[in-house]
C-alpha positions in Angstrom: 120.1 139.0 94.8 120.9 135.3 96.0 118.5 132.5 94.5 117.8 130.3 97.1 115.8 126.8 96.7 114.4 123.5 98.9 114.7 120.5 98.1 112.5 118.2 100.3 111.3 114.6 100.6 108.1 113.4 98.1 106.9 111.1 100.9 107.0 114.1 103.5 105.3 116.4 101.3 102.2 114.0 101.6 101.6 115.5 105.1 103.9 118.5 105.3 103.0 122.3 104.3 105.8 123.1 104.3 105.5 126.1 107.0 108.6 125.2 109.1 110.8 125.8 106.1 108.9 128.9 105.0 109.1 130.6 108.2 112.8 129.5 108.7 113.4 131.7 105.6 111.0 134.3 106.0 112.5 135.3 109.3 116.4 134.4 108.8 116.3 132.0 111.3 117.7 127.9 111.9 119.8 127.4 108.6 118.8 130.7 107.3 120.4 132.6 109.4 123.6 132.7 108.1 121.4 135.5 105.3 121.0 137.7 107.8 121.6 141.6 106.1 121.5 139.6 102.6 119.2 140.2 99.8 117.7 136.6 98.8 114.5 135.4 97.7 113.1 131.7 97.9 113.2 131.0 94.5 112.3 127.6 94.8 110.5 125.0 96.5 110.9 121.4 95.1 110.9 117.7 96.0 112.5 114.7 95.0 111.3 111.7 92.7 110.3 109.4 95.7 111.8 106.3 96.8 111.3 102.5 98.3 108.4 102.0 95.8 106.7 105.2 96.3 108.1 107.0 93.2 106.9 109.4 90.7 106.2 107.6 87.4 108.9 110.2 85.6 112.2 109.7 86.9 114.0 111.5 84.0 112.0 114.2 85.5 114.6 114.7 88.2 117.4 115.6 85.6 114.8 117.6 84.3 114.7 119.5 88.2 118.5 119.6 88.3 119.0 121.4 85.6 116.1 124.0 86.1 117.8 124.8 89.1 121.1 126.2 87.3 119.0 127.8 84.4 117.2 129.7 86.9 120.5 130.5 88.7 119.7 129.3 91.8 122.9 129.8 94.3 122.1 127.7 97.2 119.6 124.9 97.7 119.2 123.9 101.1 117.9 119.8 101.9 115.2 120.6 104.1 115.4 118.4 107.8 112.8 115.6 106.2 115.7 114.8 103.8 117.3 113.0 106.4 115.5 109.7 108.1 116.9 107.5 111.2 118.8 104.1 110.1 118.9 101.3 112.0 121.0 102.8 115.1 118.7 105.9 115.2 121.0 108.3 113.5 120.0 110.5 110.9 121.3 110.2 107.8 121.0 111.9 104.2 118.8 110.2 102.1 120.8 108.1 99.1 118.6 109.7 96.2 119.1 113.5 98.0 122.5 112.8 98.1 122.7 111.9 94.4 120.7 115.3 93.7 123.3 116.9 96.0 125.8 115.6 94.3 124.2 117.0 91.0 123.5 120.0 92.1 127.2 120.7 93.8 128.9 119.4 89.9 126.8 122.1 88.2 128.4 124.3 91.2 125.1 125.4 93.0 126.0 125.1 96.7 124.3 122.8 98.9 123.4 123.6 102.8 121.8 120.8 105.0 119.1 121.8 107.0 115.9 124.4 106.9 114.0 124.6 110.2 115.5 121.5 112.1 118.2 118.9 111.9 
């Protein structure tokens, strides 16, 4: 059975259950979709260290995350849609610190899919 995890933003969390993702996954659908006949369980559900000031006090603790995921064999983690914010021109774009957890992730060979519920 596929592991799958997401990752999502620590400032979103604040005022986000979560449900958009959940039901995403639950019924196959948005970014899910592509597990449609598959056997796979959400294994996972983690966010990142913060950012801009608003950070968790641990920041070693993210290495700490990274490698959880490939002890626990996860196969894909997918950046939820809050992962990505609007710059200057109103396009979104990756976060820099999910990008360096992406990158992470990918060099320990767990596959990385952008987008839950949303883009």
């Amino acid at each position: 059975m596929k592991k799958i995890a997401i990752l999502r933003c620590l400032k979103t969390s604040a005022s986000c259950a979560a449900t958009g993702c959940f039901t995403a996954f639950n019924d196959k659908e948005k970014a899910f979709k592509r597990y449609e006949g598959e056997e796979v369980q959400l294994a996972a559900m983690w966010t990142c260290n913060g950012c801009c000031g608003d950070v968790l006090q641990n920041q070693a603790g993210i290495e700490t995350k990274i490698a959880r995921m490939a002890k626990n064999n996860i196969s894909v983690v997918h950046l939820s849609c809050c992962t990505k914010k609007a710059d200057e021109n109103g396009e979104k774009v990756l976060c820099p610190n999910i990008a360096y957890i992406a990158q992470r992730l990918q060099a320990l060979g767990i596959e990385i899919v952008e987008g839950t519920h949303g883009n």
